[in-house]
N, C-alpha and C positions, 0 to 999 in steps of 0.2 A: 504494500500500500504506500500509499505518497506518505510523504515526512509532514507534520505539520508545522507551519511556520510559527519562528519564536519573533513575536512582536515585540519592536522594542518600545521603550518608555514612554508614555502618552504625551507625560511632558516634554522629552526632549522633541519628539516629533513636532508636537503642535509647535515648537517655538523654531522647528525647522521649515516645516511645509505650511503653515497656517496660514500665511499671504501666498502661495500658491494663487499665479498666472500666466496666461498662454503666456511665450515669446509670440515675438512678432513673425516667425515660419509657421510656427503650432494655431498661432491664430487664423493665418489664411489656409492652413488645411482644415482646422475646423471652421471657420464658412462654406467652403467645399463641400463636407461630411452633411453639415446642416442642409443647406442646399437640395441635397439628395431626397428630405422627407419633407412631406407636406405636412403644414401645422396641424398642432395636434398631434405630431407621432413622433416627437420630436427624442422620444423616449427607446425608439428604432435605432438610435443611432450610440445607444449607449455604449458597445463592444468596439466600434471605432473610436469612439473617443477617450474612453479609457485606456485602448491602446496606444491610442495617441499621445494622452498624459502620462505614459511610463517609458513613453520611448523620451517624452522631454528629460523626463525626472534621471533616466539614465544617462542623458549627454549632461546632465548638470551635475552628477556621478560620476561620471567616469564607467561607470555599469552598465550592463543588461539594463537596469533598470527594476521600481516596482510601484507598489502603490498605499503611499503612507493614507491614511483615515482623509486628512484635510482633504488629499489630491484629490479621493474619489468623494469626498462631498463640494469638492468644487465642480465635478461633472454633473453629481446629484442638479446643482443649482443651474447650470449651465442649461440646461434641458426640463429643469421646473417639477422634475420627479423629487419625492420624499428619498433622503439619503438612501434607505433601504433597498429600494428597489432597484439602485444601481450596488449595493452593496450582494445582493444577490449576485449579480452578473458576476461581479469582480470573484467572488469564492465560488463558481460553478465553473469556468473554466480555468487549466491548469496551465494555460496561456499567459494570465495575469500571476505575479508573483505579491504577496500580501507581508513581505517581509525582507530589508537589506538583501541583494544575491553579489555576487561577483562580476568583476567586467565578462566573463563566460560562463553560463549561466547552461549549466552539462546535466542532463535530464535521460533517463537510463533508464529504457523500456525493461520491468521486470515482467509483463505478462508472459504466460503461456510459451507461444510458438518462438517468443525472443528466449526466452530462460532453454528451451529444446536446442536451441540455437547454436548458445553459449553467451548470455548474458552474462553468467558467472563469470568469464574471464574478461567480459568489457569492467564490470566491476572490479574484479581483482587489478585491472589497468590501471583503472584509478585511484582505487587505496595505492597501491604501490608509486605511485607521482605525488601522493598526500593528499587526494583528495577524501573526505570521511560525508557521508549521508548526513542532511541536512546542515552542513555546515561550510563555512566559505574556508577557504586557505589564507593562512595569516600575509600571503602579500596581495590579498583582494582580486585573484585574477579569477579564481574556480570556485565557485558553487556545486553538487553535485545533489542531485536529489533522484530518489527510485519513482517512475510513476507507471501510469496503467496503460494502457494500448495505443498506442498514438498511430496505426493505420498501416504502419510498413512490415506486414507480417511477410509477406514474398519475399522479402531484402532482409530478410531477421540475422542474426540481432541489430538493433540499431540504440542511435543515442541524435535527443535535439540539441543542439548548444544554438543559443540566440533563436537568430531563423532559420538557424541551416537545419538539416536532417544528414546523418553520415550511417550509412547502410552497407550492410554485407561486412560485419565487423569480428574481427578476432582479438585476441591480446597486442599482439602488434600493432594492429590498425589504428585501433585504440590508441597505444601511445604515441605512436608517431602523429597522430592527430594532435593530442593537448600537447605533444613537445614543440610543433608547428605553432600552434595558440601561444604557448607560452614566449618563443622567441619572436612573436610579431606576424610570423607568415600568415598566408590565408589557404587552409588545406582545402582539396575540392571538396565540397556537398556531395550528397549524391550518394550511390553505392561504390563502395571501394574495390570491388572485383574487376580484376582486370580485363577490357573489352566490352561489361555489359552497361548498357546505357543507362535502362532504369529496372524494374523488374521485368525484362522478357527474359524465356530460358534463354542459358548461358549461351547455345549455340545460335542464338538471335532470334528475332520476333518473326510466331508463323500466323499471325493475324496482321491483319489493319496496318499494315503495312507502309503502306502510304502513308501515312499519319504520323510515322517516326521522324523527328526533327533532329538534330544531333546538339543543337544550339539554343531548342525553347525551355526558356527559365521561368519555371512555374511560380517563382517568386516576384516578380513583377506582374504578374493576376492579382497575387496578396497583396497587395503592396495599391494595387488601385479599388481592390474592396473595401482597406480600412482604413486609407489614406484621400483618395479619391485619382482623379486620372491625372493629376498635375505631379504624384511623388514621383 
């Protein structure tokens, strides 16, 4: 099961994020985001906009990013909902993080078909670099937290750090990922088997064929769901 997050001190919080506001980037993507719903549903647009406010709160970080109390009762107000009902959102997906994480922020599919996998050994990767469940590494760079299915069972085991998704993983892969992270590089996304693209079998896709792109980044879709079509 996922770790639950250790909140820190009300007060230090409130006295850090309590005048929480857009920047002047975060404000013209939320106009954008708003824009998108017709008044009165203005409460549609809760999951972008609190993505929005942790991706600020992280470039003002230095982190991943997350979402102190005040933040998400600033989105509360922003869109005229009672705090609650954006406080829902924000603890139903494991998207938003509800407490301090690291600038890499390593999330470690324990389900099922990853654990058959060899999840055990993406974990044992990570203790062995110091990374420990639910807790950050004393130079702020790793977070690591166990959670539940995140969709890439074909490419198992896998791990999300930030946005990326890194599939088809062993003990190795694994490290040489967070040693990549850690000395600045940017290791590929994706499945790390050699030759395959995304999950077609290994000796290449016997479907739809056509439709294989070698260059389309499904992260720029995300990126105009919760950002709008200007990120």
């Amino acid at each position: 099961m996922a770790d639950a997050p250790i909140i820190p001190d009300e007060a230090e919080v409130r006295a850090r994020w309590g005048a929480f506001q857009w920047n002047d980037d975060s404000k013209a993507k939320r106009d954008a985001i708003l824009s998108r719903y017709p008044a009165g549903r203005e409460q549609s647009a809760s999951i972008p906009l609190l993505d929005l406010a942790q991706r600020q709160v992280g470039a003002e970080t230095q982190t991943q990013g997350w979402l102190p109390v005040p933040v998400i009762e600033f989105v509360a107000r922003e869109i005229g909902v009672p705090y609650m009902r954006v406080y829902e959102v924000a603890t139903f997906y494991t998207m938003f993080n509800l407490a301090p994480v690291g600038r890499f922020h390593v999330q470690v599919c324990g389900t099922t078909p990853c654990m058959l996998r060899g999840s055990d050994d993406v974990l044992a990767a990570c203790k062995n670099k110091g990374l420990i469940k639910g807790k950050t590494t004393p130079d702020g760079l790793f977070t690591l937290t166990e959670v539940e299915c995140m969709g890439n069972c074909a490419s198992a085991p896998m791990v999300q750090i930030n946005d990326d998704n890194y599939e088809d993983l062993d003990y190795d892969r694994t490290i040489a990922i967070l040693e990549t992270l850690a000395n600045g590089g940017a290791p590929k996304p994706g499945t790390q088997e050699p030759g395959r693209h995304t999950v077609e079998p290994k000796g290449g896709p016997t479907s739809l064929t056509a439709m294989v792109t070698e260059n389309h980044d499904y992260r720029d879709e995300w990126n105009v769901v919760t950002q709008g079509a200007d990120a």
